[in-house]
N, C-alpha and C positions, 0 to 999 in steps of 0.2 A: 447277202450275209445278214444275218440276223443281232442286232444288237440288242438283247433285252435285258435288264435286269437278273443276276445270278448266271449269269451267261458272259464269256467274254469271247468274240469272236474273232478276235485276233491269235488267241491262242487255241479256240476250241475247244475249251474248258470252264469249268466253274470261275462265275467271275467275282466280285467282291463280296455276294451274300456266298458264298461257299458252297458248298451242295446242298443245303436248303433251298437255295433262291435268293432272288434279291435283297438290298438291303434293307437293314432295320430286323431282318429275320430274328425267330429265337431269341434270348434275353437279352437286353441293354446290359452290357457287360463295362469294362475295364474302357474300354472304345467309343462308349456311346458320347457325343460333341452338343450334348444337348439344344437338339432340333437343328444344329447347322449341317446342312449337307455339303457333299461336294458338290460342283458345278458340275463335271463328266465323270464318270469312270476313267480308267487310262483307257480303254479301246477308244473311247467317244474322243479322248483328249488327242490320244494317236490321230484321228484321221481329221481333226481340227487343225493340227500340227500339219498334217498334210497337206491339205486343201492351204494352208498359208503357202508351203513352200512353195507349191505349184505355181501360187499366183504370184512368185520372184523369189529366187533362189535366198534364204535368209541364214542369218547362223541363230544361236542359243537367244542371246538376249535379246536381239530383232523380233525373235517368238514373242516372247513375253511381254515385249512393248507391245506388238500389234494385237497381243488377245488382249492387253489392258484396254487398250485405247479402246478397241470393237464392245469393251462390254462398259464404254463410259467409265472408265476408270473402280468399275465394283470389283472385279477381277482381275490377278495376275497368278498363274502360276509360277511355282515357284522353281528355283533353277534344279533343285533335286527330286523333280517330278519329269519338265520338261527334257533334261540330258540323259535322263535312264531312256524316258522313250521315244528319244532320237537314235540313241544304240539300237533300240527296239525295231524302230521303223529302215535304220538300215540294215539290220542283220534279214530282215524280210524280203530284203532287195528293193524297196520301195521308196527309199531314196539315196542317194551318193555325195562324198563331200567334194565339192570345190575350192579351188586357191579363192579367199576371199582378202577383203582389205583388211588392210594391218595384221595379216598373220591369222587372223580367225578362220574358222572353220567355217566355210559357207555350203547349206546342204542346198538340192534339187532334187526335184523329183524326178524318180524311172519312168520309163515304159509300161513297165511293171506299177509301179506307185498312181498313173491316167488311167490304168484300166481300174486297179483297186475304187479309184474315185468316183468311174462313172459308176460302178457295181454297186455302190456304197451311196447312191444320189441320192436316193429317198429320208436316208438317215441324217447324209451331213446337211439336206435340207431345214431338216426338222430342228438339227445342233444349230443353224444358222438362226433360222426364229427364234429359239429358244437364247442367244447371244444377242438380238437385236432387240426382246421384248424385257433380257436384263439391264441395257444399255437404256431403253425408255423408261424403267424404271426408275434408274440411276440420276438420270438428268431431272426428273417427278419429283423425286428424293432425295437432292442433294441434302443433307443432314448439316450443313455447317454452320449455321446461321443456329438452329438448336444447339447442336453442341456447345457453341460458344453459348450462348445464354444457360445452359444446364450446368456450364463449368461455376459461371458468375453466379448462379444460384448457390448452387454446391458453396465456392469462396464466402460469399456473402454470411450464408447459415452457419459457415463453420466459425467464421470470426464473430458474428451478435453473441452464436449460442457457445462461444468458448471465455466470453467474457464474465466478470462475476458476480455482475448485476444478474445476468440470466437466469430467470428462476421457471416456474413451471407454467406461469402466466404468459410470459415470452416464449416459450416453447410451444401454448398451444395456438396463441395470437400467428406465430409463424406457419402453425401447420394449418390454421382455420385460412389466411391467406393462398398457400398454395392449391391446396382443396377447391379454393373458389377458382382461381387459375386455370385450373383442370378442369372444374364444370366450363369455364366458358370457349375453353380450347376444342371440348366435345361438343360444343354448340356451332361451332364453324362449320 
């Protein structure tokens, strides 16, 4: 099966780019998320979803935790992406729900859903890499140690420069500081 860009092969039709092709096609409109992409398409997310169930029968939010975790915590889809294309994937016969605990809904995969999979190797290969080199990312760039110092900046600047000594001396004393900051952060 062919998963390309403008293409969606689970339905055999145009996929997010529309019959142009893939995304970003045509004009940056009403939709454009400036530079954030999605992580899959729904086909890619579909047989991500899949390749989960396969490896133990899970329900909705089980999904969602184990694609967090798999991608270091950078990613979680969300439950009104994941539950439409769990309908998705069983209306294709490609998976089935289970009596799960406490009442949830626990899906498996078919017969139908192992063949899909092995047919589909090359692809959820590539989805797998592409999940493990987000996940080393992640752990590369954990961001929280900046965050908090970028907050304390932000705090700090708003309280000196909202005081009413503040005049245009401390204004530029503050910005000739962070300036220097920034040169020696790009020297690391």
């Amino acid at each position: 099966m062919r998963f390309g860009m403008g293409y969606d092969a689970w339905t055999g039709g145009p996929g997010l780019g529309g019959e142009r092709g893939g995304r970003g096609g045509g004009r940056q409109g009403a939709h454009h998320h400036h530079g954030r992409r999605r992580l899959f398409d729904g086909g890619e997310l579909r047989l991500v979803l899949l390749k989960l169930i396969a490896e133990s029968p899970r329900h909705g939010y089980d999904l969602i935790r184990a694609l967090e975790e798999r991608t270091g915590g950078a990613y979680a889809p969300s439950p009104g992406v994941v539950y439409p294309s769990l309908t998705m994937l069983g209306d294709m016969g490609l998976i089935e729900e289970r009596p799960g605990p406490a009442s949830r809904k626990a899906f498996a995969v078919t017969a139908e859903g192992e063949a899909n999979l092995a047919a589909n190797a090359e692809v959820l290969a590539a989805l797998t890499e592409r999940i493990e080199a987000l996940a080393s990312r992640q752990r590369r760039t954990d961001g929280a140690p900046i965050r908090r110092a970028m907050h304390n900046l932000r705090a700090v600047l708003e309280h000196r420069l909202g005081r009413e000594d503040a005049d245009d001396a401390v204004l530029l004393e503050a910005a000739a500081i962070i300036d220097a900051a920034a040169q020696k952060i790009e020297r690391l």
